[in-house]
C-alpha positions in Angstrom: -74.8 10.2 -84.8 -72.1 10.9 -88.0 -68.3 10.0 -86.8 -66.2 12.9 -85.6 -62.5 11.5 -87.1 -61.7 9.4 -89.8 -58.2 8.1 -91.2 -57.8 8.9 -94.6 -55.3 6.3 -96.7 -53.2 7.3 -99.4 -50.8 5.3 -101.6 -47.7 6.3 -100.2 -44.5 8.1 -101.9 -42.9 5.0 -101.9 -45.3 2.9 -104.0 -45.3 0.6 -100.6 -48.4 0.8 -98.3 -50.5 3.7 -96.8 -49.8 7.4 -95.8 -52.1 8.4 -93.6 -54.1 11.6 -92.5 -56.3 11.9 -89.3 -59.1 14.1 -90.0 -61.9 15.8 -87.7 -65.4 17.1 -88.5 -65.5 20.3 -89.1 -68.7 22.8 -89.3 -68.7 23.0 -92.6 -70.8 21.5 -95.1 -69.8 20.5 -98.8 -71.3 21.1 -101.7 -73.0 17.6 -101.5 -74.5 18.5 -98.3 -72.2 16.2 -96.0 -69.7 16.9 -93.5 -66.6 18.3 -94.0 -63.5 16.7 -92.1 -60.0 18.5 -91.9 -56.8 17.9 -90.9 -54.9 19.8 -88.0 -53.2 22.0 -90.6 -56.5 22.7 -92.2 -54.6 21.8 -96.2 -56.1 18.4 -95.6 -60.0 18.7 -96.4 -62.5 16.1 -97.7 -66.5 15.6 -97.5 -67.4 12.6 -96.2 -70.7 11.0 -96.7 -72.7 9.0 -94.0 -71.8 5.6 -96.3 -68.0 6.5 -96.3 -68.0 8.4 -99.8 -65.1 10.7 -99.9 -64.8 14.2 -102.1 -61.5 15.9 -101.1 -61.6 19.7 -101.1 -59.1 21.7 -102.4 -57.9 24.1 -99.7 -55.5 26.5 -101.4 -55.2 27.9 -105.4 -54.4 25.5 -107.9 -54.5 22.2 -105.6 -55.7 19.0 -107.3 -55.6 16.7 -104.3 -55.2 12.9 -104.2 -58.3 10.8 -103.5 -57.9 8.5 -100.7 -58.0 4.6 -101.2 -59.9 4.4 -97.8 -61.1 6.1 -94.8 -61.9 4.1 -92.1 -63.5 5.8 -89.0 -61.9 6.3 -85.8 -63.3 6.2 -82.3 -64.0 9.6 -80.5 -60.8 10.9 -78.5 
């Protein structure tokens, strides 16, 4: 059974530890064939493979988004 929610980490703003961004399974499928997890807002997306391997998605026009330093997976709600 694949996780439902990860944590995705990001160096913060600050240059001083981690912002981070809760992400569900979605649906979808990316083009690597793996899940795609999104956050609540939906402008949060990223493929995540069964062995933690994260693509992020772009979700709008023109969006180059940040790859995460980790995602760690999260128990079911």
């Amino acid at each position: 059974m694949s996780v439902r929610r990860y944590e995705l980490a990001f160096p913060a703003a600050s240059g001083t530890g981690e912002d981070i961004v809760v992400v569900d399974r979605t649906d979808a499928s990316g083009p690597g064939g793996h899940p795609v997890y999104a956050d609540a807002s939906g402008i949060v997306r990223a493929e995540i493979s069964d062995r933690g391997e994260v693509r992020m998605m772009p979700s709008g026009g023109h969006q180059v988004p940040e790859q995460p330093v980790a995602a760690r997976p999260l128990p079911d709600r």
